[in-house]
C-alpha positions, 0 to 999 in steps of 0.5 A: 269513617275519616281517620287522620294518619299518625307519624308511626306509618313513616317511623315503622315504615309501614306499608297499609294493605288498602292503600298499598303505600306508606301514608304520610303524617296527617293524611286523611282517608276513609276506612271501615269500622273494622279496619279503624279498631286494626289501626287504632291499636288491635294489631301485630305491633300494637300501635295506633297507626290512625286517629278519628278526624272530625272535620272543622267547620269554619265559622263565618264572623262578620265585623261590623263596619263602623264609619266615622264622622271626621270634622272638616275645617277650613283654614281661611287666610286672612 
């Protein structure tokens, strides 16, 4: 599972012990169903250190193009 890193890492200068370093806010890395119920709130300081990621698809708009007529006149001298 993808879990995005909270701010407490950084503010409880909390070292993870799969990654063996303090992850950055917003980071995204993988950990087990196990692990995410850990950092989600179950542990010694009682913080929730990760939140489910879900990716974003981006969504592909096509605007139409629209062409317009533009009147050509001619000024004639006399």
């Amino acid at each position: 599972m993808k879990v995005r890193a909270t701010d407490k890492y950084e503010k409880l200068n909390v070292k993870d012990k799969i990654l063996s370093r303090v992850p950055k806010t917003g980071e995204v890395f993988e950990v087990s169903d196990e692990r995410f119920k850990v950092l989600s709130g179950n542990n010694e300081y009682n913080e929730v250190f990760v939140e489910k990621y879900i990716e974003e698809l981006e969504i592909a708009t096509v605007k139409p193009k629209i062409e317009k007529a533009v009147k050509k006149t001619i000024n004639k001298t006399k």
